[in-house]
Backbone as CSV, one residue per row, in Angstrom:
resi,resn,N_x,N_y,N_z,CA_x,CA_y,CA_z,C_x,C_y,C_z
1,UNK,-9.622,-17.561,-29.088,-9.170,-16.228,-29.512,-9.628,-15.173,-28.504
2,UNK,-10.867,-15.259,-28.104,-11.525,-14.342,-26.785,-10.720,-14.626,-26.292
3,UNK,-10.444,-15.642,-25.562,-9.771,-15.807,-23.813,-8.028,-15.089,-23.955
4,UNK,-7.326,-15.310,-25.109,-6.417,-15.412,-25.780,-6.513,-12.840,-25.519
5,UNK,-7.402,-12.528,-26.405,-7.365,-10.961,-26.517,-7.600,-10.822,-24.893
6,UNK,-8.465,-11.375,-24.243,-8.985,-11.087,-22.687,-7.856,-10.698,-22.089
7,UNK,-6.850,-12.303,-21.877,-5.812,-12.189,-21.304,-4.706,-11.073,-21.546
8,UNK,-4.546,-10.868,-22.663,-3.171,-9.816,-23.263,-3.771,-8.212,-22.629
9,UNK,-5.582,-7.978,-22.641,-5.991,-7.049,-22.311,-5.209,-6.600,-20.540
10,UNK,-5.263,-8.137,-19.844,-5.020,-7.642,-18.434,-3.787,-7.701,-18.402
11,UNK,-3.018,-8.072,-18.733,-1.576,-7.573,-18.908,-1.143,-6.324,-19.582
12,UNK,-2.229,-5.530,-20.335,-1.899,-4.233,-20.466,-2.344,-3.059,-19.244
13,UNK,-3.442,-3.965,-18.230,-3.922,-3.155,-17.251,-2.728,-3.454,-16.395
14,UNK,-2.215,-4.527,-15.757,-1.475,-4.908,-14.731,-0.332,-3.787,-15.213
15,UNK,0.015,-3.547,-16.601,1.507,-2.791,-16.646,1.045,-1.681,-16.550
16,UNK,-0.190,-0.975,-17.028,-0.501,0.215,-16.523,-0.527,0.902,-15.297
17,UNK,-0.771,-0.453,-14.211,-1.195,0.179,-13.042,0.233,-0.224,-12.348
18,UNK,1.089,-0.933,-13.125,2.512,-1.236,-12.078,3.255,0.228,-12.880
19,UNK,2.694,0.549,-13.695,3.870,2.215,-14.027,3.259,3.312,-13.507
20,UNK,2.062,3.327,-13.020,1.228,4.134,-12.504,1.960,4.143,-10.938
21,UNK,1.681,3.053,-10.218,2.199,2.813,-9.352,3.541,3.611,-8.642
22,UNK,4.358,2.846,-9.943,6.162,3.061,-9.785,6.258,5.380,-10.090
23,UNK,5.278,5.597,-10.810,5.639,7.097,-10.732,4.706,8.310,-9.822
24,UNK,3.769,7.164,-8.770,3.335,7.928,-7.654,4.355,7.690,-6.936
25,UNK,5.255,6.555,-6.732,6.476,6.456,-5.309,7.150,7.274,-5.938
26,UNK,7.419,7.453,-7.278,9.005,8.555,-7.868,8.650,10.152,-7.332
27,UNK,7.080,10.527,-7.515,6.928,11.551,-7.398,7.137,12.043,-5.655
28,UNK,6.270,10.812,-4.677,6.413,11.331,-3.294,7.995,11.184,-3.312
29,UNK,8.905,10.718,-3.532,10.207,10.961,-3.079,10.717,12.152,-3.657
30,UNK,10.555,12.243,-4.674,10.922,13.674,-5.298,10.489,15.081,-4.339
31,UNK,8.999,14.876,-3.854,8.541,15.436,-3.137,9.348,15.920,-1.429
32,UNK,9.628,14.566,-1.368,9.714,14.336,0.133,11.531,15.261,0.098
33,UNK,12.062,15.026,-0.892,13.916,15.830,-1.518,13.606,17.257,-1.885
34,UNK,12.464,17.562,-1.872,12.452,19.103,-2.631,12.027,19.906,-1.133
35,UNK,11.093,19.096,-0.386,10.876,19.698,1.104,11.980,19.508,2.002
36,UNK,12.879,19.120,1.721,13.968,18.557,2.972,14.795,20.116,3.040
């Protein structure tokens, strides 16, 4: 049951940090279209 909550825990970090990720690239492009 530990290893079982452990695991589901890092799959809530991995999606955190892959949407984290995906809306620092949304923002520099947004960025990079508002300076052009």
């Amino acid at each position: 049951m530990a290893i079982y909550e452990k695991r589901r825990k890092r799959k809530k970090n991995i999606d955190n940090f892959a949407k984290t990720k995906y809306w620092e690239g949304s923002s520099k492009v947004l960025l990079f279209y508002w300076e052009r």
